[in-house]
mmCIF file of the N, C-alpha and C atoms, coordinates in Angstrom:
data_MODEL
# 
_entry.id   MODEL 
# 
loop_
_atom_site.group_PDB 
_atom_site.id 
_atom_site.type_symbol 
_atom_site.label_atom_id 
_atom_site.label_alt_id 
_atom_site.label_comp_id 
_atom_site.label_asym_id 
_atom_site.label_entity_id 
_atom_site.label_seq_id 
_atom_site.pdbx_PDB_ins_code 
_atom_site.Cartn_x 
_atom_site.Cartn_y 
_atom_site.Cartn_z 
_atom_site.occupancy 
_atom_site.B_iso_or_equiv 
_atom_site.pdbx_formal_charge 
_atom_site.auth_seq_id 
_atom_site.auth_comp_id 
_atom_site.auth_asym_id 
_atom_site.auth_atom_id 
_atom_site.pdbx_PDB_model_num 
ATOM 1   N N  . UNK A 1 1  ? 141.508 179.896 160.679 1.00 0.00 ? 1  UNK A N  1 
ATOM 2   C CA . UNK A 1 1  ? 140.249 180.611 160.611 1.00 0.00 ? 1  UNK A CA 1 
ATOM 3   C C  . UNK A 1 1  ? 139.058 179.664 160.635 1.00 0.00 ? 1  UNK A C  1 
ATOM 4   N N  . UNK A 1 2  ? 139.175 178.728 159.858 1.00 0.00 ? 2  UNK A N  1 
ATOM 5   C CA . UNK A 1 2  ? 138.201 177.354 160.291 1.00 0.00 ? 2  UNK A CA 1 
ATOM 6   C C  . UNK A 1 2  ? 137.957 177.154 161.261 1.00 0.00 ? 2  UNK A C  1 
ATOM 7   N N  . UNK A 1 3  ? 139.005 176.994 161.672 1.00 0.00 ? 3  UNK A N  1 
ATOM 8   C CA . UNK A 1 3  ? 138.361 176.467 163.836 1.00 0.00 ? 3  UNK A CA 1 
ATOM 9   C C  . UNK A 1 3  ? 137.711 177.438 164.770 1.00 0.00 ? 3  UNK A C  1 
ATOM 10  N N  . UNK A 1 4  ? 137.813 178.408 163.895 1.00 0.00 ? 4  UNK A N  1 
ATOM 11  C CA . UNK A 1 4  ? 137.304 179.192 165.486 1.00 0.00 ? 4  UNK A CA 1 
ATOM 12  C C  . UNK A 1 4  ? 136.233 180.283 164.430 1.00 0.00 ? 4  UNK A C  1 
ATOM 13  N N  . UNK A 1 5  ? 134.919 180.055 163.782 1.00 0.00 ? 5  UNK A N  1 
ATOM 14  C CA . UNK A 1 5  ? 134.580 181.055 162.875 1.00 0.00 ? 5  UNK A CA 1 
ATOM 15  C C  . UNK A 1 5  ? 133.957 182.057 163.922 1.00 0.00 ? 5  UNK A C  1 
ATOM 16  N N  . UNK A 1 6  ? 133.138 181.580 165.286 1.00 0.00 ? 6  UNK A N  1 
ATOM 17  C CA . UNK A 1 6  ? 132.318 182.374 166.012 1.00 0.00 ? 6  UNK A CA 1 
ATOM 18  C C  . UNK A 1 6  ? 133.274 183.923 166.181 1.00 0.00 ? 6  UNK A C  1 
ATOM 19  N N  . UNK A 1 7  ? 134.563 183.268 166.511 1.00 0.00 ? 7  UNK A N  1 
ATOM 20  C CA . UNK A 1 7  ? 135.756 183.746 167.303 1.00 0.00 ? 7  UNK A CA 1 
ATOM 21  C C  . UNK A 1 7  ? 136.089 185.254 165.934 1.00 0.00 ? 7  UNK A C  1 
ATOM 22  N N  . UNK A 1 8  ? 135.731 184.822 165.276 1.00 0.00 ? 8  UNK A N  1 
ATOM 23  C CA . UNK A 1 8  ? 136.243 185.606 163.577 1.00 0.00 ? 8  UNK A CA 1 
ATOM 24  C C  . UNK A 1 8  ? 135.094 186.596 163.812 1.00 0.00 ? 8  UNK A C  1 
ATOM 25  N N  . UNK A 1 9  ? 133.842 186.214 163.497 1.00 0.00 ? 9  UNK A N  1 
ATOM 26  C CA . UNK A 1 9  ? 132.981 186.981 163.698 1.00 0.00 ? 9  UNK A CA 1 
ATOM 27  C C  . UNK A 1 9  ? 132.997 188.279 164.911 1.00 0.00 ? 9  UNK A C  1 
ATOM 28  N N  . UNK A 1 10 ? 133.302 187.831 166.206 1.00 0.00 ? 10 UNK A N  1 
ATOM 29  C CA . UNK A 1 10 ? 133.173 188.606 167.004 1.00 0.00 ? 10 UNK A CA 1 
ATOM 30  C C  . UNK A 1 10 ? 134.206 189.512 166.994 1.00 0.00 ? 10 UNK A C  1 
ATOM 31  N N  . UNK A 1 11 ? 135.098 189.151 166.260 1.00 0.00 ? 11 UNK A N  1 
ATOM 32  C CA . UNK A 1 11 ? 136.157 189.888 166.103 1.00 0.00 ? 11 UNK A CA 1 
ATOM 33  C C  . UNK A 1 11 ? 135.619 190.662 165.167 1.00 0.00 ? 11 UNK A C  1 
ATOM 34  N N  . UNK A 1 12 ? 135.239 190.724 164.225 1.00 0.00 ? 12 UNK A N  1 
ATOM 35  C CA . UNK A 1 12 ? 134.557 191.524 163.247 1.00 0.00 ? 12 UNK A CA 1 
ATOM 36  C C  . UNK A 1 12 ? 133.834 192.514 163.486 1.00 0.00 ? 12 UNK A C  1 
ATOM 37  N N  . UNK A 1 13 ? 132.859 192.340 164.332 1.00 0.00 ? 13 UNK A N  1 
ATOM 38  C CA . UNK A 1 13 ? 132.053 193.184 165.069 1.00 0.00 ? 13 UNK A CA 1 
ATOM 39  C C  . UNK A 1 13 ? 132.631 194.362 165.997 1.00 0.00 ? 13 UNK A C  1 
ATOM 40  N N  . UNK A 1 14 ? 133.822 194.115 165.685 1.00 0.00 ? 14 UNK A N  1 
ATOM 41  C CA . UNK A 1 14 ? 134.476 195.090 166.879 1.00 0.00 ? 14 UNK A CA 1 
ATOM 42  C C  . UNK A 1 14 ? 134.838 196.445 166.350 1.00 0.00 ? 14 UNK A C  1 
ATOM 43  N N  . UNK A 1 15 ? 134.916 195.849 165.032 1.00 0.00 ? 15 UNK A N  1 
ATOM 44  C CA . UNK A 1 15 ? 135.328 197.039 164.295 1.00 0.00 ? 15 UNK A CA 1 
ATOM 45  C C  . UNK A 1 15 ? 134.230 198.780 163.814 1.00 0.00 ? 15 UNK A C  1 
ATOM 46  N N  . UNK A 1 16 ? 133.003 198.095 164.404 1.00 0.00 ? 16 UNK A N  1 
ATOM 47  C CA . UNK A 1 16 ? 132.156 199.227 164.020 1.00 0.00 ? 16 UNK A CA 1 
ATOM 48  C C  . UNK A 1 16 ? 131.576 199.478 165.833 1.00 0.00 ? 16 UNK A C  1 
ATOM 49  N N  . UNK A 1 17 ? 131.611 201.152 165.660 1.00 0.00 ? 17 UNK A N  1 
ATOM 50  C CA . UNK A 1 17 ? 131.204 201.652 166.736 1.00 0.00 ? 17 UNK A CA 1 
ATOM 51  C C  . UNK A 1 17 ? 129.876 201.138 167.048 1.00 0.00 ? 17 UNK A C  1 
ATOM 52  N N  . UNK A 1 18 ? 129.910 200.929 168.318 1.00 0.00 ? 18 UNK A N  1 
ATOM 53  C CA . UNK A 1 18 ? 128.650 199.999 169.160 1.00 0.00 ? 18 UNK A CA 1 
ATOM 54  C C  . UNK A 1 18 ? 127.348 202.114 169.291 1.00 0.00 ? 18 UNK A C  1 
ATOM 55  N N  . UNK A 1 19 ? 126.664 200.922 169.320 1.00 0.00 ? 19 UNK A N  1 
ATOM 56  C CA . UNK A 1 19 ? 125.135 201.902 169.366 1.00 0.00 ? 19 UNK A CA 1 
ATOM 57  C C  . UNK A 1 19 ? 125.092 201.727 170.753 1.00 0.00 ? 19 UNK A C  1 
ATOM 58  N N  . UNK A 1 20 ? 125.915 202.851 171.631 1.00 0.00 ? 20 UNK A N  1 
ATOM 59  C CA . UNK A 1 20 ? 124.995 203.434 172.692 1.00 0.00 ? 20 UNK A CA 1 
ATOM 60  C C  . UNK A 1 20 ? 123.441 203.311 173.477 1.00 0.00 ? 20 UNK A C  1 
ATOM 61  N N  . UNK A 1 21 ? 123.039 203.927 173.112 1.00 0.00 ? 21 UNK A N  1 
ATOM 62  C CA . UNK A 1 21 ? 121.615 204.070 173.038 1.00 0.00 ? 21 UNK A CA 1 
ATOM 63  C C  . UNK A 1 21 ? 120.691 202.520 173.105 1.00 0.00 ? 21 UNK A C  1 
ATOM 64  N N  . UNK A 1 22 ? 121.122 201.758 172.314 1.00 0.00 ? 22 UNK A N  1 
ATOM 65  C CA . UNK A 1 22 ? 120.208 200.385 171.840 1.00 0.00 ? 22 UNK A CA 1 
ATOM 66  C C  . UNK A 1 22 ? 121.376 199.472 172.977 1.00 0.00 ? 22 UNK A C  1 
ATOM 67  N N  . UNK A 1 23 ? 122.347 199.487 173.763 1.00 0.00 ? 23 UNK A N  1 
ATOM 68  C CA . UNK A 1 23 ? 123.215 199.206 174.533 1.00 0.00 ? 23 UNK A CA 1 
ATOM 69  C C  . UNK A 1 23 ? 122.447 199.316 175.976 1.00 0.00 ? 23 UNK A C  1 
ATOM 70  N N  . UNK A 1 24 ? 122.369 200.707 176.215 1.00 0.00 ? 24 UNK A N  1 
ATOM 71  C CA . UNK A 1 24 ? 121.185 201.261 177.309 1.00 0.00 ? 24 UNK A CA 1 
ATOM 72  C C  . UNK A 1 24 ? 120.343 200.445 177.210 1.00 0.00 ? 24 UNK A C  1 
ATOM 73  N N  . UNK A 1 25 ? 118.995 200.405 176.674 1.00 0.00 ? 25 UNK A N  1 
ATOM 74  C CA . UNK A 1 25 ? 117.677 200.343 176.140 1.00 0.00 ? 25 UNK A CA 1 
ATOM 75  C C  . UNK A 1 25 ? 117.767 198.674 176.855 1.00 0.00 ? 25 UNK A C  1 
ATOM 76  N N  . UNK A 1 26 ? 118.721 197.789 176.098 1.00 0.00 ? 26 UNK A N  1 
ATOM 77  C CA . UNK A 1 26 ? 118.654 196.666 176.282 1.00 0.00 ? 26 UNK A CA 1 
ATOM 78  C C  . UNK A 1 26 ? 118.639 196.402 177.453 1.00 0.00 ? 26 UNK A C  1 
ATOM 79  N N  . UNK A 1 27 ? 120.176 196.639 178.446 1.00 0.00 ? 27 UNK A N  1 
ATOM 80  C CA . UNK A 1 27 ? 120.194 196.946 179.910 1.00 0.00 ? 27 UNK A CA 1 
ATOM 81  C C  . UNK A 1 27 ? 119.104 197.149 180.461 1.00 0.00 ? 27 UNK A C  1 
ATOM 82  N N  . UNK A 1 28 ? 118.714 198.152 179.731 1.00 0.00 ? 28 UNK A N  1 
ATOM 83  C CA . UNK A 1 28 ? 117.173 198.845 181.487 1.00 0.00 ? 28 UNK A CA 1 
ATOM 84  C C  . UNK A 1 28 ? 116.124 197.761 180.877 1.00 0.00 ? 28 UNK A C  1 
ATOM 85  N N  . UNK A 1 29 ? 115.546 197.134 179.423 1.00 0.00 ? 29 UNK A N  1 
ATOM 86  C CA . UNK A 1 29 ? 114.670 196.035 179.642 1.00 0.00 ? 29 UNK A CA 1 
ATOM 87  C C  . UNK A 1 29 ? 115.064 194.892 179.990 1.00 0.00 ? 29 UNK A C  1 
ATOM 88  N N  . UNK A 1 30 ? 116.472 194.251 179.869 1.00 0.00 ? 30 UNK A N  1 
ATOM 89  C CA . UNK A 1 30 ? 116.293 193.190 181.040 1.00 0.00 ? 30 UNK A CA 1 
ATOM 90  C C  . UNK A 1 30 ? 116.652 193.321 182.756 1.00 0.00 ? 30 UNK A C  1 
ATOM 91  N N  . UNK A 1 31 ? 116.747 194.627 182.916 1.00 0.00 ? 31 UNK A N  1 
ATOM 92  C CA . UNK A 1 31 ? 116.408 194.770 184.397 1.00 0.00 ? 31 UNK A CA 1 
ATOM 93  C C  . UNK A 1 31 ? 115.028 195.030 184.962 1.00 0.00 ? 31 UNK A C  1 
ATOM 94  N N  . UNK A 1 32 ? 114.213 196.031 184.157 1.00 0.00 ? 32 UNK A N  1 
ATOM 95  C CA . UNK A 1 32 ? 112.877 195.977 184.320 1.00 0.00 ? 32 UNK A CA 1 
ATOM 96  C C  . UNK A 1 32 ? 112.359 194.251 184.687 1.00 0.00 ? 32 UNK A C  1 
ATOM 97  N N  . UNK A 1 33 ? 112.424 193.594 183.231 1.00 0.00 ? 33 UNK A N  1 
ATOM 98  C CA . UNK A 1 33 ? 112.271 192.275 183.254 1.00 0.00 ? 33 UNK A CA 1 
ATOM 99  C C  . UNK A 1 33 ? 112.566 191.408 184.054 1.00 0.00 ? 33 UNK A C  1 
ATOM 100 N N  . UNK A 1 34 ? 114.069 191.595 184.635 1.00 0.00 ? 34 UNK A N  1 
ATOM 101 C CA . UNK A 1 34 ? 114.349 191.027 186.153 1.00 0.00 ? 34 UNK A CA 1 
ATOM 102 C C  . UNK A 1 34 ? 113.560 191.217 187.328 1.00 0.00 ? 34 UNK A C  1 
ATOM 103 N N  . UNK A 1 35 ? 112.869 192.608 187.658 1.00 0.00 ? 35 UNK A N  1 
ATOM 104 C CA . UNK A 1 35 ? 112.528 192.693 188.635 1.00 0.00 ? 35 UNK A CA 1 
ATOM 105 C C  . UNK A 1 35 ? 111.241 192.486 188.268 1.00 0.00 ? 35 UNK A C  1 
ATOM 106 N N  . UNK A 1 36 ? 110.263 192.151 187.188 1.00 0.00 ? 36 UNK A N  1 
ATOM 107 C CA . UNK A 1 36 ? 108.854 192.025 187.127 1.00 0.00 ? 36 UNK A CA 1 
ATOM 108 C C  . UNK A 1 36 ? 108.936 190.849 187.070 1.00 0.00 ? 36 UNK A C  1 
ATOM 109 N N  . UNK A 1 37 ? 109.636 189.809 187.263 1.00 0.00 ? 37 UNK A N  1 
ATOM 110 C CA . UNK A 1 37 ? 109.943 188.580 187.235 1.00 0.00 ? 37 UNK A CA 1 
ATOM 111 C C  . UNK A 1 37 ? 109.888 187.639 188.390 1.00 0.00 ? 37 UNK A C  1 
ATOM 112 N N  . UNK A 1 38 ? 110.933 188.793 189.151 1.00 0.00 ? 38 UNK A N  1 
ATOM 113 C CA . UNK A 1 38 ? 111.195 188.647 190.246 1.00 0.00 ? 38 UNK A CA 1 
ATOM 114 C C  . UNK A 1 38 ? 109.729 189.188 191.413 1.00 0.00 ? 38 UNK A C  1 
ATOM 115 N N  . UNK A 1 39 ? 109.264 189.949 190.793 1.00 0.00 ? 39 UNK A N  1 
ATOM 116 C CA . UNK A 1 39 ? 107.992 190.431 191.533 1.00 0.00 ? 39 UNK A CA 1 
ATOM 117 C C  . UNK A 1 39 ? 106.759 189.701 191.551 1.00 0.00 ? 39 UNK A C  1 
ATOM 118 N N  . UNK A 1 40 ? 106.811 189.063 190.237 1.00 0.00 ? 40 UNK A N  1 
ATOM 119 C CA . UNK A 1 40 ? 105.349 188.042 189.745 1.00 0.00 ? 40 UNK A CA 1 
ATOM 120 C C  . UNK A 1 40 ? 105.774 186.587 190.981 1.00 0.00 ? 40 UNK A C  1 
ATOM 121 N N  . UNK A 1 41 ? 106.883 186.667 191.414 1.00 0.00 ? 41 UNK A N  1 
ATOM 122 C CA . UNK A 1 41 ? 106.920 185.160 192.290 1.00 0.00 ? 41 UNK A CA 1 
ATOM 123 C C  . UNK A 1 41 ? 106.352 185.236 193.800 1.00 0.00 ? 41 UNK A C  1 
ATOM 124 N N  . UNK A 1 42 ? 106.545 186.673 194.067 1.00 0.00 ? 42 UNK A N  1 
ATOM 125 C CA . UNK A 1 42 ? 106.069 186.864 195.351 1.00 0.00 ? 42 UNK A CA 1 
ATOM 126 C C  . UNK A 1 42 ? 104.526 186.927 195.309 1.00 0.00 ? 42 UNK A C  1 
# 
């Protein structure tokens, strides 16, 4: 369990149902963000 704590953790996290919604949200702002990104270069 020492060697690998990140590895423990993420494992941990698995155990509670993921938020939907804040899953989405994140997705569509770094795609927004991709493409206003991508738009400010042109």
């Amino acid at each position: 369990m020492d060697r690998f704590p990140k590895m423990i953790e993420l494992a941990a996290s698995y155990r509670d149902e993921p938020d939907i919604e804040r899953y989405y949200a994140f997705c569509a702002d770094m795609l927004i963000g991709a493409v206003e990104s991508m738009a400010a270069r042109r």
